[in-house]
N, C-alpha and C positions, 0 to 999 in steps of 0.2 A: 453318171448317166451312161446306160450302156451305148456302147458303137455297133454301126448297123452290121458289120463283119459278127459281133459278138449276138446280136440277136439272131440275126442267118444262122450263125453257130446251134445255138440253141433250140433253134425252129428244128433244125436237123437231127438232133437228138432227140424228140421229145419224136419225132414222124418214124426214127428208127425201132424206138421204145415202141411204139404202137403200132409199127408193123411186125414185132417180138409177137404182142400179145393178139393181134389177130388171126397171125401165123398158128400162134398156141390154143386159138380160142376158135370162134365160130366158123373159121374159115378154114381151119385145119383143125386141131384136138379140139374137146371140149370139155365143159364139165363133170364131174363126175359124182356119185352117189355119194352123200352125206347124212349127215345126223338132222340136217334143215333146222327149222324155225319148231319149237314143242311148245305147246299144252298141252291143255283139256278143252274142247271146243263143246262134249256134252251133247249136242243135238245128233240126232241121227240121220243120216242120208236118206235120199231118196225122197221124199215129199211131194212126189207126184209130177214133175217137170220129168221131161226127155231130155237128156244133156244129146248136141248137137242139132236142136231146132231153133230156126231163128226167133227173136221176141216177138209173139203177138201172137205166133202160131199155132200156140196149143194155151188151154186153160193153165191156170194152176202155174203160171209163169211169178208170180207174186207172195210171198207172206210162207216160203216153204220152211219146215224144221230143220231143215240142214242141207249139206251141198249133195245135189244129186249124182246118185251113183258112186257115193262116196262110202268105204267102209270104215269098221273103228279102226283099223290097225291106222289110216291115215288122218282121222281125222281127228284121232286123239292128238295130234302132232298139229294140229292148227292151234296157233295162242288163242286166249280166252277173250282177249283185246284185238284181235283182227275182225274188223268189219265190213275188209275187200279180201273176195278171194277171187284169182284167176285160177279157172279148172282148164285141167287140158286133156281131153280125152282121146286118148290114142286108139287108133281103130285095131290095131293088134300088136302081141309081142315084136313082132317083128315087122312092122309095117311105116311107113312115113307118113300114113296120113293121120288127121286129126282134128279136131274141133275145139276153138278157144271160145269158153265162155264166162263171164262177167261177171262175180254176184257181189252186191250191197246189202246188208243187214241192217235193216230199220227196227223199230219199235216193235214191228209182229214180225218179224223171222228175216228169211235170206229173199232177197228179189234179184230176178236173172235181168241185169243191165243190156246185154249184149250177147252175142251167139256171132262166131265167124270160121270158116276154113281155113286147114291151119294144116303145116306140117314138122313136122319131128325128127330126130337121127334118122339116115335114110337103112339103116339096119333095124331101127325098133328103138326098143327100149331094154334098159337094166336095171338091176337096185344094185350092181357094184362096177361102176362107170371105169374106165381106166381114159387116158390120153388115146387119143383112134382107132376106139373101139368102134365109131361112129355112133355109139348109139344115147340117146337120152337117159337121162336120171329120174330114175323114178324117186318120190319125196316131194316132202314139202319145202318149201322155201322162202324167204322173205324179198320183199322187192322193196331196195330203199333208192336205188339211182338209175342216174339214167344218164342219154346224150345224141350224140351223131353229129352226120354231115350240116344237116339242115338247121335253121333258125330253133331254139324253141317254138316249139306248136303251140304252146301255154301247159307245159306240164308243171305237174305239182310235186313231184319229188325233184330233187336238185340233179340241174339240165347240165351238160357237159353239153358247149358245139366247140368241135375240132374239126378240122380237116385231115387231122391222123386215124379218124373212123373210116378213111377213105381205102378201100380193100385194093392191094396190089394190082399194076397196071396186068401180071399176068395171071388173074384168075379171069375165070371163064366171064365172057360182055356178063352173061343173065343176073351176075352175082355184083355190077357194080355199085346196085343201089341198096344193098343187102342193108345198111348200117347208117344208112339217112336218119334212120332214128332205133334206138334201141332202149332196153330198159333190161339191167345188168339182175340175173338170176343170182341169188344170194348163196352160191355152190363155191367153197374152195375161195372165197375172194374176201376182205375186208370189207364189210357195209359202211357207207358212209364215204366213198370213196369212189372216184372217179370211172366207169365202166372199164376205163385205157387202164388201171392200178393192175400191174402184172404180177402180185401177189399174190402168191397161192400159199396158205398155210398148212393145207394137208400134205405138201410136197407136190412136185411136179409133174411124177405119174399120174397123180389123180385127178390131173385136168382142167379146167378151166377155162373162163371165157365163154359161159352157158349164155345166153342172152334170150330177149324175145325182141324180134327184128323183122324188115320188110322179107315177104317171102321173093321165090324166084321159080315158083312153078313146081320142084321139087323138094325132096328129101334135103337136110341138113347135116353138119359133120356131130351135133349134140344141141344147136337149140332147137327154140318154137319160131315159127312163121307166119307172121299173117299178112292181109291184103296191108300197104300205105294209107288208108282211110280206117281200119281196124287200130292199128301202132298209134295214130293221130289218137284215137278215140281215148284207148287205155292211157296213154299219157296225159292227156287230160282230165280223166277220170280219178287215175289211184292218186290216192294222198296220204301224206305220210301219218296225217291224226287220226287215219283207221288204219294204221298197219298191217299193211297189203300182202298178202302172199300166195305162191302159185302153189296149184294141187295139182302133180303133174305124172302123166303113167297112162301105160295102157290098160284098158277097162278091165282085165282082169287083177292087175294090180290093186286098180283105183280100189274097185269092188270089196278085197278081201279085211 
């Protein structure tokens, strides 16, 4: 039986580790461009939705051929078996803000679940991410974990709660709630493993700790951001029997 001197011990290590990796990750470096999650997804973008309108706002929100505003160079790179995708449309190369939106694939095509305001690296975006560059990764990527400060919400991919998602006493108040909930971007990291896993296989330059997480009004050091009612949502939502993954870049990216 461990003694409470060795569990303290422990508690301590594990709060250090994942102040390593938040250090490295959302709250200082982040992820960076990869190869992401590939197939053949075959449908074509665009099918008539506005990517950043909220649901219900415009027709054609239901039963589209592929994800909107999406080109082949990315959307060949969606699995053939993913039937969640999170799009993130970034308002420019270089800009922080953005739009996260939702789609489910039913029996007649992709349906837009969700639509919310969101932001990105507060530099933009890149297709070859380094450690604080500040900016996002453009690509696709799989979303298999998750976790945070907070209770599970009832998410459906496997929930990590720790109180080592808790962001250092000295970053800025706006940023203490950044990581109440998160869902670990599949950049640089082992799937299947705990969002805190400070593994990076591409090496350490190339950054790490991409997340989608509560926002805080701005820009990001390399993830996505959304409202805490949004985070709730998608946690809820993605599940791991449709093999979920984000389509992430600024619209000119997204597009080509």
């Amino acid at each position: 039986m461990r003694t409470a001197e060795g569990v303290m011990r422990a508690v301590a290590v594990a709060v250090a580790v994942a102040g390593v990796v938040l250090l490295a990750g959302c709250g200082g470096s982040a992820g960076a461009h990869g190869s992401g999650a590939k197939g053949a997804e075959g449908a074509k973008g665009g099918g008539g939705a506005r990517a950043g309108e909220r649901p219900g706002g415009t027709p054609a929100t239901t039963h589209l051929t592929g994800i909107a505003e999406v080109g082949p160079a990315l959307r060949s790179r969606i699995p053939a078996r993913s039937r969640q995708v999170v799009a993130v449309y970034g308002k420019g190369a270089d800009s922080p803000d953005a739009t996260v939106v939702l789609y489910d694939k039913g029996a007649k095509g992709w349906d837009r679940k969700g639509s919310w305001p969101a932001h990105n690296g507060r530099r933009g975006w890149t297709v070859d991410h380094h450690e604080d560059d500040q900016r996002s990764p453009v690509g696709v990527f799989s979303l298999t974990d998750a976790g945070g400060v907070l209770a599970d919400p009832g998410a459906r991919l496997p929930y990590t709660r720790s109180a080592a998602f808790t962001p250092p006493s000295y970053w800025s108040e706006n940023t203490r709630h950044d990581f109440d909930y998160v869902v670990a971007i599949d950049y640089n990291r082992v799937p299947g493993t705990s969002p805190l896993d400070p593994t990076r296989p591409l090496g350490q330059s190339k950054g790490g700790g991409v997340w989608l997480h509560l926002d805080h009004g701005t820009g990001t050091s390399a993830c996505v951001s959304v409202a805490k009612s949004a985070m709730a949502a998608l946690l809820r939502a993605l599940d791991p029997a449709r093999h979920p993954v984000v389509v992430m870049g600024d619209r000119s990216h997204l597009s080509s």
